[in-house]
C-alpha positions, 0 to 999 in steps of 0.5 A: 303704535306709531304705524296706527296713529299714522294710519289713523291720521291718514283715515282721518284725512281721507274722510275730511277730504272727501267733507271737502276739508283738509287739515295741515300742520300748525306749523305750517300755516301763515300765522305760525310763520308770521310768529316764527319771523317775528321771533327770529327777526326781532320785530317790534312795530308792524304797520297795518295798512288796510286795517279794515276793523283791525282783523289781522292787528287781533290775530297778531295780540292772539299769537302773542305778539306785543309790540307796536301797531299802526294801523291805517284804514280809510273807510269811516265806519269801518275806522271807527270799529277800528279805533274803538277795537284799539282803544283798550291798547296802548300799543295800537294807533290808527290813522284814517287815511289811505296809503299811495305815492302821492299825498292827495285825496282820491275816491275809493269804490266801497263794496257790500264787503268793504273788505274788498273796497278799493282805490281800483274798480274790481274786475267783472272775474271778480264780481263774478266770483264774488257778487260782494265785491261789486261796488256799493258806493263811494267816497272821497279818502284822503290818501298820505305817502307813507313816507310822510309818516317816517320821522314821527312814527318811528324810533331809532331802534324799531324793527318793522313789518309792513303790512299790506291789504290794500286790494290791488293798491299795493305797488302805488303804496309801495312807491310811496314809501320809498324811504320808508323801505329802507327801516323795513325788516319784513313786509307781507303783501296780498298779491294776485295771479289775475287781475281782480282790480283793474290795472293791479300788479300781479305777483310776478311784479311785485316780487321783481320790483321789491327784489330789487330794493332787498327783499327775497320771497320767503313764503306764500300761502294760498288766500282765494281759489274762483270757485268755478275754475278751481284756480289759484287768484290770490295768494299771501306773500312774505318777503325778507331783506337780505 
């Protein structure tokens, strides 16, 4: 019986692979990890940054997480789908500013996609893989250290993951939280192997630079693979202190 449910399985697979699909365990995937952290690290407070229309804040209510969100999103329209999206939660704040290592105002490039709306130009790979991503317009942001946020977003007892879906700007809000850090349990960062943004960290520096303040890479998930090439651009990081 178990011999032909595994042959069944691997048939199945087959004729998904060749669909141009695959399938993996539940357990497997980036969601489940995030929850398994969650669980065992007792997390109680995850800071959004990049919230774009609360995407990921509503994936983490639907795997039964209930603590604290704050969510940070620059972008006006996409704020205000935000906010009206946290509304109904009264575990969920957002805050319209971008996140860097200074407290400034800078000007973001919006895309057709504004998922893909950055502080850094996107490169020409990147245009080229994805047309979306190009520049539609753009507007002047205020941008805050996350420090700044520290003393009056945080109690004492609160166990934090950061969050970070920042398009390339991640080591410059990285280098403005560095007290922050310090109150940080997990952080889960988009990081790339190319440079989709100009002048972007890429994983290897990213990784060496959190290393350094405590944090180990513990999972990696596949994010964007350039459909011409075939190769691995993006990928999804969680890190751990030690």
């Amino acid at each position: 019986m178990l011999i032909n449910r595994y042959q069944t399985l691997v048939a199945a697979q087959q004729l998904l692979r060749k669909a141009g699909l695959n399938v993996t365990r539940a357990s497997n995937t980036l969601d489940r990890k995030r929850a398994f952290f969650f669980r065992k690290n007792q997390i109680d407070l995850v800071i959004d940054v990049g919230a774009n229309v609360g995407q990921y804040a509503r994936r983490l209510r639907r795997a039964g997480y209930t603590g604290r969100i704050i969510s940070f999103e620059p972008l006006k329209p996409e704020f205000t789908k935000l906010f009206h999206a946290s509304k109904e939660d009264p575990s969920w704040d957002c805050h319209n500013v971008a996140l860097g290592r200074a407290n400034t105002e800078m000007v973001i490039n919006v895309s057709w996609d504004s998922v893909s709306s950055s502080l850094l130009r996107a490169s020409e790979d990147y245009v080229r893989a994805i047309p979306k991503g190009a520049t539609m317009s753009q507007e002047t942001v205020a941008v805050r250290q996350l420090d700044s946020f520290k003393d009056h977003l945080l109690k004492s007892t609160e166990v934090v993951h950061l969050k970070l879906d920042v398009q390339g700007y991640e080591m410059e809000v990285l280098l403005g939280a560095e007290g922050f850090l310090q109150r940080v349990q997990s952080i889960e960062s988009e990081m790339s192997l190319m440079h989709l943004y100009e002048n972007q960290p890429l994983v290897a520096e990213l990784v060496r630079y959190l290393d350094a303040r405590g944090f180990t890479l513990v999972w990696l998930e596949r994010l964007f693979v350039d459909p011409g090439s075939g190769h691995l651009w993006q990928v999804d990081g969680i890190f751990l202190k030690r």
